[in-house]
C-alpha positions as a Python dict, from the first residue, in 0.01 Angstrom:
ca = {
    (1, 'X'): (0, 0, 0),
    (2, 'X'): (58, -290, 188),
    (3, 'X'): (446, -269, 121),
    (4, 'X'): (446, 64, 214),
    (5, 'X'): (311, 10, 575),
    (6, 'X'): (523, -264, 603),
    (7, 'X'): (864, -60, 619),
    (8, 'X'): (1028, -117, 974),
    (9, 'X'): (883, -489, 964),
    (10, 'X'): (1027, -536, 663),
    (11, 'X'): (1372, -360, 841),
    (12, 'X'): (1349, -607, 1132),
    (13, 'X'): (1301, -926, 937),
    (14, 'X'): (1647, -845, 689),
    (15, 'X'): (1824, -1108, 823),
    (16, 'X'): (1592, -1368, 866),
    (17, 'X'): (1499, -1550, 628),
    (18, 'X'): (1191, -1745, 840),
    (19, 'X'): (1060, -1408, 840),
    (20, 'X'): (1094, -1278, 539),
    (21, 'X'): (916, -1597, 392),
    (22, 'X'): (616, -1597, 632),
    (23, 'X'): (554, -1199, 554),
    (24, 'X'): (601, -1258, 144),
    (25, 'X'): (323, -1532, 212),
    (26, 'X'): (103, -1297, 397),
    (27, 'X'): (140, -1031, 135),
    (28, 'X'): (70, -1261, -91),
    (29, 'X'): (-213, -1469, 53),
    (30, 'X'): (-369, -1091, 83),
    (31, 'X'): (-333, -972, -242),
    (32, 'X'): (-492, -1322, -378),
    (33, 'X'): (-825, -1219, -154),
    (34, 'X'): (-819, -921, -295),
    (35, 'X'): (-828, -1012, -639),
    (36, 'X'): (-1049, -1307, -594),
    (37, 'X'): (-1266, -1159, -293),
    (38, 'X'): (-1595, -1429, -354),
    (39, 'X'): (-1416, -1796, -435),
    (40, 'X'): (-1740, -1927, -351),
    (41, 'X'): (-1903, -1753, -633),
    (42, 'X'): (-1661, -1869, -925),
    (43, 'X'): (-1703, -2243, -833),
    (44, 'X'): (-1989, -2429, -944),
    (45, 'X'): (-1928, -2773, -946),
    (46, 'X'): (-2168, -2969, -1182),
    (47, 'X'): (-2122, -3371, -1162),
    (48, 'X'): (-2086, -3595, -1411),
    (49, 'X'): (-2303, -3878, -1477),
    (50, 'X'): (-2231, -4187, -1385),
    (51, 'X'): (-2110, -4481, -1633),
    (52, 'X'): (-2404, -4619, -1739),
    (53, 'X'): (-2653, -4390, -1624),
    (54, 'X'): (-2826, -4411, -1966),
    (55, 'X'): (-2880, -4772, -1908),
    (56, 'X'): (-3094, -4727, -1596),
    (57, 'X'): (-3430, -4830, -1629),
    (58, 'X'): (-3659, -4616, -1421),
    (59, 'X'): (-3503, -4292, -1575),
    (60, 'X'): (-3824, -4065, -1605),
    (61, 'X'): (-3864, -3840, -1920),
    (62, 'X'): (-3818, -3474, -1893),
    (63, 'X'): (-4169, -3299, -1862),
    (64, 'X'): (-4266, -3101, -2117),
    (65, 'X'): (-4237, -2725, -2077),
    (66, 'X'): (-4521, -2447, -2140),
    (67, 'X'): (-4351, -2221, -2370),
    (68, 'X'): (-4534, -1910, -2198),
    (69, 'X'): (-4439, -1990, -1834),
    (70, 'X'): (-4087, -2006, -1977),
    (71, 'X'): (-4102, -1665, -2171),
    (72, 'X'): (-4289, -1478, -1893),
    (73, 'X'): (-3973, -1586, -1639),
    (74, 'X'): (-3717, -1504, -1897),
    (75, 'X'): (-3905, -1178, -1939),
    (76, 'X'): (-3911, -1145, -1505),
    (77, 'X'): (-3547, -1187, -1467),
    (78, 'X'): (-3425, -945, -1745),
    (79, 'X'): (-3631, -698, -1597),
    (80, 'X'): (-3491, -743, -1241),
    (81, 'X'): (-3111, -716, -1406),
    (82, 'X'): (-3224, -404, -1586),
    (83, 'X'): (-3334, -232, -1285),
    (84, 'X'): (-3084, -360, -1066),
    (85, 'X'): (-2741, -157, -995),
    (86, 'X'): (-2418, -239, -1158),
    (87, 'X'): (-2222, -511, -961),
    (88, 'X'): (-1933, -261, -900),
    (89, 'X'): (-1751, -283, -612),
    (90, 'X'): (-1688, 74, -480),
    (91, 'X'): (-1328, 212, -492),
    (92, 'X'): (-1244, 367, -142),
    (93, 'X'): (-984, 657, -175),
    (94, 'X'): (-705, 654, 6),
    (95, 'X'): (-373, 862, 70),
    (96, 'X'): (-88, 567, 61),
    (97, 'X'): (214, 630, 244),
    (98, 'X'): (503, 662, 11),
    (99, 'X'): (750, 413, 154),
    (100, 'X'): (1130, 391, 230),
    (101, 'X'): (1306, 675, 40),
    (102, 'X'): (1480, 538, -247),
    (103, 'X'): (1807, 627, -159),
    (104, 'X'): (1800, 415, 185),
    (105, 'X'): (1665, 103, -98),
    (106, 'X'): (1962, 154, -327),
    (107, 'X'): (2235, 159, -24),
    (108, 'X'): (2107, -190, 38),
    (109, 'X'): (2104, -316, -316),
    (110, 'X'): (2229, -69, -547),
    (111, 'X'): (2291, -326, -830),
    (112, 'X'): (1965, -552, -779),
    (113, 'X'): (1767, -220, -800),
    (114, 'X'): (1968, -15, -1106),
    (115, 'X'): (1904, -353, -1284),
    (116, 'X'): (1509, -338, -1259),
    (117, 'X'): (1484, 72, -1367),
    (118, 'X'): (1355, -93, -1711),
    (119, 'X'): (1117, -333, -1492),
    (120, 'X'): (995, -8, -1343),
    (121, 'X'): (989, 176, -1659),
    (122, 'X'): (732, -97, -1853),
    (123, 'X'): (553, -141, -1504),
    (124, 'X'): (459, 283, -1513),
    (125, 'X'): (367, 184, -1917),
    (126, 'X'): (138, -78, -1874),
    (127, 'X'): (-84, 126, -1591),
    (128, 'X'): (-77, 460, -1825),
    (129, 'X'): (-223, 221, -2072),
    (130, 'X'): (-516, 106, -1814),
    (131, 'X'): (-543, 432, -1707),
    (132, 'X'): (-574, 585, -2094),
    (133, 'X'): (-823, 265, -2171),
    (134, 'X'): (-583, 121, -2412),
    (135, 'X'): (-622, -237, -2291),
    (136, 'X'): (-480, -426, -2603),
    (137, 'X'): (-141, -231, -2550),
    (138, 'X'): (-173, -314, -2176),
    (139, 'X'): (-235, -696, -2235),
    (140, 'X'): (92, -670, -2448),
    (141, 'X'): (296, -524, -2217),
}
């Protein structure tokens, strides 16, 4: 999609190579947000102790725990994740433009672009595997 909008940008910026590096770092700083959309989430930083922590004197024990205040909030918070919704992120659909015409693509590089048909070819096999569920033969490919 985002390739496909990009077609007379992508024109302009042939023979500059400037260009050409900036936009492949756009592209590719958005597709990495839109793979990894929360980076806050996925870190949790825990810190270690200290050398020598264990030494310390005034190191208070760890109070003891009522085994029925624990069980009634384990028994809270799995009912809140059973009643709350899936964390899904909804799919908007979308009609994506189809691009350059391939014959315009293989004017430019007719050899670079016969020489990745098989590229193509396992590309169109791995997302028929997604799309059949068959994510071991996916993996694979």
């Amino acid at each position: 999609q985002l390739v496909a909008y990009e077609v007379k940008r992508m024109k302009a910026e042939e023979g500059n190579k400037q260009k050409i590096l900036r936009h492949i770092k756009e592209l590719a700083e958005k597709l990495y947000k839109n793979e990894n959309p929360y980076p806050a989430v996925a870190m949790h930083k825990v810190q270690k102790p200290t050398e020598g922590c264990h030494l310390r004197l005034h190191q208070k024990p760890f109070p003891h725990l009522d085994e029925g205040t624990v069980q009634w909030i384990i028994d809270q918070a799995t009912a809140k994740l059973q009643t709350a919704p899936p964390a899904v992120k909804a799919e908007k659909k979308c009609m994506v433009p189809s691009g350059p015409p391939i014959a315009a693509i293989l004017e430019r590089n007719g050899n670079a672009l016969a020489n990745s048909a098989r590229r193509l070819e396992v590309v169109r096999n791995c997302i028929s595997y997604v799309f059949e569920n068959k994510m071991l033969e996916a993996k694979k490919v």
